[in-house]
VEXMARVEX-717450 format. One record per residue (C-alpha): residue in one letter; chain; x, y, z. Coordinates in nm, 4 decimals, decimal comma. Layout:
<atoms>
ATOM; a; A; X; Y; Z
...
</atoms>
This chain:
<atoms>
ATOM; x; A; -1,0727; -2,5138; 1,6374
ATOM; x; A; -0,9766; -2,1635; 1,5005
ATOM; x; A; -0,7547; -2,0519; 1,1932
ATOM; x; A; -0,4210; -2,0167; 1,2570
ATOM; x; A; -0,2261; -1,7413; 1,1624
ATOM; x; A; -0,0450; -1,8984; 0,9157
ATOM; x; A; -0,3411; -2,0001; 0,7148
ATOM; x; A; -0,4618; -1,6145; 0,7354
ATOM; x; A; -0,1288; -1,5434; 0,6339
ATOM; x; A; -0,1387; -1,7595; 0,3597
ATOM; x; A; -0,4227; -1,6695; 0,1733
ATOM; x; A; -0,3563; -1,2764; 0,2508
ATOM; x; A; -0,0876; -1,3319; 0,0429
ATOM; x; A; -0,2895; -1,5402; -0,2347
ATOM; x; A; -0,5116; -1,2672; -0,2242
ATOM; x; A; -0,1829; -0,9638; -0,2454
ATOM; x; A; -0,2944; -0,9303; -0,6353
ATOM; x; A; -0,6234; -0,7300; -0,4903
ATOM; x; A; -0,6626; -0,3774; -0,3803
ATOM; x; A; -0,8879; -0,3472; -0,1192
ATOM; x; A; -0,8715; -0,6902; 0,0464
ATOM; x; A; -0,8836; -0,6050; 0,4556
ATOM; x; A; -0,9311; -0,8376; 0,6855
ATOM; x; A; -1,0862; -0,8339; 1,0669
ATOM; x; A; -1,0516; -1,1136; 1,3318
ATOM; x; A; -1,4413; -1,2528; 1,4828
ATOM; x; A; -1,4354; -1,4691; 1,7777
ATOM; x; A; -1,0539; -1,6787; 1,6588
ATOM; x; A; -1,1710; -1,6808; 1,2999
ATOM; x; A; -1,1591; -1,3943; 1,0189
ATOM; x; A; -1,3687; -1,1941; 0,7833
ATOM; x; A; -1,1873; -1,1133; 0,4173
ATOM; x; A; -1,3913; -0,8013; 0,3122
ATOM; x; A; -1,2921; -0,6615; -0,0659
ATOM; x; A; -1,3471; -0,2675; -0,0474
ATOM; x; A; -1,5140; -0,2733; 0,2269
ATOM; x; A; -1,7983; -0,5666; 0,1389
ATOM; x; A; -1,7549; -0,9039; 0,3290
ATOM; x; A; -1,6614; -1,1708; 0,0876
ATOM; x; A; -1,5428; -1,4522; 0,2768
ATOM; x; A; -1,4978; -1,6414; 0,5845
ATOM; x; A; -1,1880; -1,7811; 0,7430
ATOM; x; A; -1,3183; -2,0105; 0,9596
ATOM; x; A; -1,0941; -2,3895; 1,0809
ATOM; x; A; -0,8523; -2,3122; 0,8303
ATOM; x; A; -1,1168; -2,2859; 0,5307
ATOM; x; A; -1,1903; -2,0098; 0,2968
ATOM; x; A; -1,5412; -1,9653; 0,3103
ATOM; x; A; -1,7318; -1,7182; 0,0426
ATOM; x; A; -2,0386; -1,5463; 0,0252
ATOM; x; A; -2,3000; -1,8283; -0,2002
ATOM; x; A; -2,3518; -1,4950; -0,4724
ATOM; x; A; -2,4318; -1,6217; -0,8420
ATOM; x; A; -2,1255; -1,5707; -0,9849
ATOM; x; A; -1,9248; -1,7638; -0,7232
ATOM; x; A; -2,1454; -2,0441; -0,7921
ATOM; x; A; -2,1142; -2,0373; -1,1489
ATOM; x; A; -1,7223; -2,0160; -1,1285
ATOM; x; A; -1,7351; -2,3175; -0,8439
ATOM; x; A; -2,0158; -2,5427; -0,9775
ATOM; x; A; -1,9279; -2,8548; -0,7837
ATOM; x; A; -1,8424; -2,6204; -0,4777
ATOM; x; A; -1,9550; -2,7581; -0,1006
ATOM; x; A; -2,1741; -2,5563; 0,0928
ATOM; x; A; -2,0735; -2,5150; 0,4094
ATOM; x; A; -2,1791; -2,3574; 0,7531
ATOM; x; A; -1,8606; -2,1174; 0,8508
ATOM; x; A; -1,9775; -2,1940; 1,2297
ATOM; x; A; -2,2856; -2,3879; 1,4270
ATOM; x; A; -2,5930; -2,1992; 1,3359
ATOM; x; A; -2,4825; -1,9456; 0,9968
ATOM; x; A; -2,6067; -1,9629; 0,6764
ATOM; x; A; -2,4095; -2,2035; 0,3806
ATOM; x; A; -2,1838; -2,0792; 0,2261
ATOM; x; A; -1,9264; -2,2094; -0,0327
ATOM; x; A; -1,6140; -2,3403; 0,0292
ATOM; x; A; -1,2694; -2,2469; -0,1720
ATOM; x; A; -1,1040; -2,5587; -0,2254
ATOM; x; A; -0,8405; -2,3741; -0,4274
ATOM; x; A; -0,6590; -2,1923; -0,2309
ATOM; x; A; -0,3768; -2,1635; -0,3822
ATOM; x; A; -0,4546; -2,0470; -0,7270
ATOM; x; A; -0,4062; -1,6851; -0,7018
ATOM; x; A; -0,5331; -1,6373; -1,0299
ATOM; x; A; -0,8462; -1,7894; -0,9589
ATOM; x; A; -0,9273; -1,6399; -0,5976
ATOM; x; A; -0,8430; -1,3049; -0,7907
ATOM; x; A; -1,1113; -1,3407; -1,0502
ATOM; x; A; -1,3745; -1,5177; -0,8028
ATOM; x; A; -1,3334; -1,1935; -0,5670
ATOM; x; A; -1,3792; -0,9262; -0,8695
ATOM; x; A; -1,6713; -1,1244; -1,0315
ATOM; x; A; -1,8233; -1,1392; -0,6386
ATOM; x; A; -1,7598; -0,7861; -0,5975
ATOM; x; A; -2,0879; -0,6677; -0,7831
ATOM; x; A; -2,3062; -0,9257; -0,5669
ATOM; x; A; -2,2298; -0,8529; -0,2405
ATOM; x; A; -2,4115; -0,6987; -0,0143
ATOM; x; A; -2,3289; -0,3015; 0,0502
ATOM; x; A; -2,2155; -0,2895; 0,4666
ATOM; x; A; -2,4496; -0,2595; 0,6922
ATOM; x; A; -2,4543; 0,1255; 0,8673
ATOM; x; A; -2,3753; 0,1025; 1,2538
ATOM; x; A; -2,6391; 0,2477; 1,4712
ATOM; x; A; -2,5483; 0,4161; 1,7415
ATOM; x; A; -2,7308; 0,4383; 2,0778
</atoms>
């Protein structure tokens, strides 16, 4: 199963309080990135984000879950549709996240 586009759609706009919030489609499921960084997954209609302190601390009974067979845990966003929330969970992530990886080229 992939995310539809009206789940991207939705939490696009949850997210429309944000600047920087870009978004990239991976294989029928999505990347968030804030300013660049990825945050988040979109993966079977779930909002996955990165396990960073903070987001743990603001989710403490948070799930950890695989965005697909064989990647790393991360946690899942059961409320999606506090805009509030998602806007302070992706500012107090910002810091945390890891700085893009520089493409190499052959």
């Amino acid at each position: 199963m992939s995310t539809s586009k009206d789940y991207l759609d939705h939490i696009l706009e949850q997210l429309s309080q944000l600047d920087g919030i870009s978004h990239r489609q991976m294989m029928g499921e999505y990347i968030i990135c804030h300013h660049g960084k990825i945050a988040a997954y979109l993966c079977d209609d779930r909002l996955l984000v990165k396990p960073v302190k903070s987001a743990a601390r603001l989710m403490p009974d948070a799930v950890y879950e695989p965005p697909y067979e064989g990647a790393k845990d991360m946690l899942l966003v059961e409320n999606v549709d506090d805009r509030e929330f998602l806007k302070t969970l992706f500012e107090t992530m910002y810091e945390e996240l890891p700085e893009p990886k520089k493409k190499r080229w052959n």
